[in-house]
N, C-alpha and C positions, 0 to 999 in steps of 0.2 A: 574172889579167890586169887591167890599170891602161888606162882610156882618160882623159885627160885636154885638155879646151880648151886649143889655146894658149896661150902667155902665163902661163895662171896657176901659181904657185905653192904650196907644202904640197899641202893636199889640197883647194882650191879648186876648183870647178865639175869635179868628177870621181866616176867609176864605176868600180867596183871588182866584180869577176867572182871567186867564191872557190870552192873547188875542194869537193866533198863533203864534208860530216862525220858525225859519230855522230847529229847534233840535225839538220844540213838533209840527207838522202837525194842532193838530186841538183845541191846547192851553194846558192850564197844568191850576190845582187847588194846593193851599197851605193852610194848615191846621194851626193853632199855637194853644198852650196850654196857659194854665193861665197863666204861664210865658212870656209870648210873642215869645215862642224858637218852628220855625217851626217844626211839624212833621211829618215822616214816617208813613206808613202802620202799622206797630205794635207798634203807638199810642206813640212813643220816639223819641224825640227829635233827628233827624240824621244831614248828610250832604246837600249840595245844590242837588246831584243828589239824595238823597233819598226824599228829602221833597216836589222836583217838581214834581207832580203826573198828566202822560199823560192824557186828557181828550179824550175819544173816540171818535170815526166820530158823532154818535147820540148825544155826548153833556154831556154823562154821566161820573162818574169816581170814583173808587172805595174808600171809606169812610175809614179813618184810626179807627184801632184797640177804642171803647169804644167813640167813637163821636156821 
């Protein structure tokens, strides 16, 4: 699932919801900034392992830094 701000374009001020895999058990969230450049927990732009954020068994998953 894609939620994305109005208005914006690529991948600009959006969240992305991803379905299970072999590495996240119960899916992973991705966060991105106005620039389209996925982020970390502390709201900056990281790597692939920092920006894919586990989703927990309930569904829930921790909000980066100012979001």
């Amino acid at each position: 699932m894609v939620w994305q701000k109005p208005g914006s374009t690529g991948n600009a001020d959006m969240l992305r919801v991803m379905n299970p895999t072999g590495q996240y058990q119960y899916g992973y969230v991705r966060f991105y900034n106005k620039h389209g450049q996925p982020i970390a927990l502390d709201g900056k732009p990281g790597s692939k392992a920092t920006t894919h954020i586990p989703m927990k068994p309930d569904g829930t998953y921790p909000l980066p830094a100012g979001w």
